[in-house]
C-alpha positions as CSV (number, residue, x, y, z in Angstrom):
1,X,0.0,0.0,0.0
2,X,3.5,2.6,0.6
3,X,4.2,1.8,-2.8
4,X,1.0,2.6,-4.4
5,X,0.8,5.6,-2.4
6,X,4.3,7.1,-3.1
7,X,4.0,6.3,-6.5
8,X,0.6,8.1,-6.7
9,X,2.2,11.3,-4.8
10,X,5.0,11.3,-7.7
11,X,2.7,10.7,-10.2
12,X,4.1,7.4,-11.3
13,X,0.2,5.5,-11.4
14,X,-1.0,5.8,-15.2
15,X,-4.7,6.6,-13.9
16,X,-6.3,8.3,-16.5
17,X,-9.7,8.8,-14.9
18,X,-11.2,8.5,-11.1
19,X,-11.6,4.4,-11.2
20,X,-8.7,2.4,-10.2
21,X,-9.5,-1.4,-8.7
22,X,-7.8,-3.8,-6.7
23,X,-7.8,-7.4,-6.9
24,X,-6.9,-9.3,-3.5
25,X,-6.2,-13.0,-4.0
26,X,-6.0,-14.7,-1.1
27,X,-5.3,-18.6,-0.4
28,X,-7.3,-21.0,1.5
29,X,-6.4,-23.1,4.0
30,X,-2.8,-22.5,3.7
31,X,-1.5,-23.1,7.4
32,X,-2.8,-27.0,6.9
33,X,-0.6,-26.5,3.6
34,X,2.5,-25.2,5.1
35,X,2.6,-28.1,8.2
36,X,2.4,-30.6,5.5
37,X,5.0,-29.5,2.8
38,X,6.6,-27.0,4.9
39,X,6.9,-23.0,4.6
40,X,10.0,-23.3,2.2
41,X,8.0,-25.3,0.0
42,X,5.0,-23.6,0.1
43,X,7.0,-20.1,-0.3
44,X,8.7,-21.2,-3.4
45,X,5.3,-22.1,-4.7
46,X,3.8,-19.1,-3.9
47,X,6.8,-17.1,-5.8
48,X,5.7,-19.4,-8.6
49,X,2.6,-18.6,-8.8
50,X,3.2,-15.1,-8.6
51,X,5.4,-15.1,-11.5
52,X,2.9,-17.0,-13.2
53,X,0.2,-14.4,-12.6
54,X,2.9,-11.5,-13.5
55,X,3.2,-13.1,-16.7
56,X,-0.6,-13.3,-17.1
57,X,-0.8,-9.3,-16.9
58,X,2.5,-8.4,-19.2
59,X,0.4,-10.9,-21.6
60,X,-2.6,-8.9,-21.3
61,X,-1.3,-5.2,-21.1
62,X,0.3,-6.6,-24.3
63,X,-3.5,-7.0,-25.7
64,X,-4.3,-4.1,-24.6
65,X,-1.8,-1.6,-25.6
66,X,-4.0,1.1,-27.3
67,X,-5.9,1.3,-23.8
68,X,-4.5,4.0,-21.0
69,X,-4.0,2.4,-18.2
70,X,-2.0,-0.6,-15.8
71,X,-1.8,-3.7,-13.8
72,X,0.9,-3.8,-10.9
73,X,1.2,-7.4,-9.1
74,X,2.4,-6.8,-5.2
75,X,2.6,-9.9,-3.1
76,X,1.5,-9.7,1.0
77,X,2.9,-12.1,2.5
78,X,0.9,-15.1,1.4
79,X,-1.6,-13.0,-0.9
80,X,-1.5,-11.0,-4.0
81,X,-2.7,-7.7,-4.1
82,X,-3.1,-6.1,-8.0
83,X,-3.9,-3.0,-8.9
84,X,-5.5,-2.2,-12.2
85,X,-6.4,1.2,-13.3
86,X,-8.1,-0.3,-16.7
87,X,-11.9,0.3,-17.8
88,X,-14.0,-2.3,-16.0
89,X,-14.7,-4.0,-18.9
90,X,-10.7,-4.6,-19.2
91,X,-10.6,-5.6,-15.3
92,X,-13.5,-8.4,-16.1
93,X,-11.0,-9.7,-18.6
94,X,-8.0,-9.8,-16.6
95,X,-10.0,-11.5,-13.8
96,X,-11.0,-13.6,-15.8
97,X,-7.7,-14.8,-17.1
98,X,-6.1,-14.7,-13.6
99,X,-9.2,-17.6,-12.6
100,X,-8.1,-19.2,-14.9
101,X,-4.6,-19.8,-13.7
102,X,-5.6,-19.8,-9.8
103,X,-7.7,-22.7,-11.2
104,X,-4.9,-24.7,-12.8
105,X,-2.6,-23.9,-10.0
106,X,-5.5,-25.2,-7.5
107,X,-5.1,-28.8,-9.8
108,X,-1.5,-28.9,-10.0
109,X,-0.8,-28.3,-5.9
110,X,-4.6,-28.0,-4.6
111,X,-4.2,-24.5,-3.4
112,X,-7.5,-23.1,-3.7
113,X,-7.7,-19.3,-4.4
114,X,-10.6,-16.5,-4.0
115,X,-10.1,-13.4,-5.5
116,X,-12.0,-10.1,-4.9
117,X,-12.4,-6.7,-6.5
């Protein structure tokens, strides 16, 4: 949250109008997880995932390049925050795309995912 704010006080956020949203994503059960594999484990598939989700917005800001706007990717911890100053329309897309990996990612270590925006 520093981050956004300092780079919204330099004016380093590309928001061209007054909507900006926020995804959270945030993983369930995860202490169970992290007794049975073990927080290294469970870290290094976490950075995984994150790069995995990174490379799911450079792929659509790619798409989208004769839109204004941005995705950043910050991880909390054990969440994901992103912040996406796109038209809603754009946001419904990327959501959708990012499902669509939590989902695989759920099959291939059964971390299950909700996100929110």
């Amino acid at each position: 949250y520093r981050y956004l704010l300092t780079l919204d006080k330099i004016f380093g956020l590309t928001v061209c109008g007054p909507e900006y949203y926020m995804i959270l994503i945030k993983f369930r059960d995860l202490e169970q997880i992290n007794r049975k594999w073990g927080y290294l484990e469970v870290d290094q598939i976490l950075d995984e995932i994150g790069e995995g989700l990174q490379q799911s917005i450079n792929d659509f800001a790619k798409g989208c390049n004769v839109i204004e706007g941005e995705a950043l990717l910050f991880r909390m911890g054990t969440d994901y925050l992103i912040f996406v100053s796109y038209p809603l329309d754009f946001l419904r897309e990327l959501s959708g795309q990012i499902r669509i990996h939590l989902d695989t990612y759920k099959k291939q270590w059964g971390l299950e995912a909700k996100s929110f925006f």
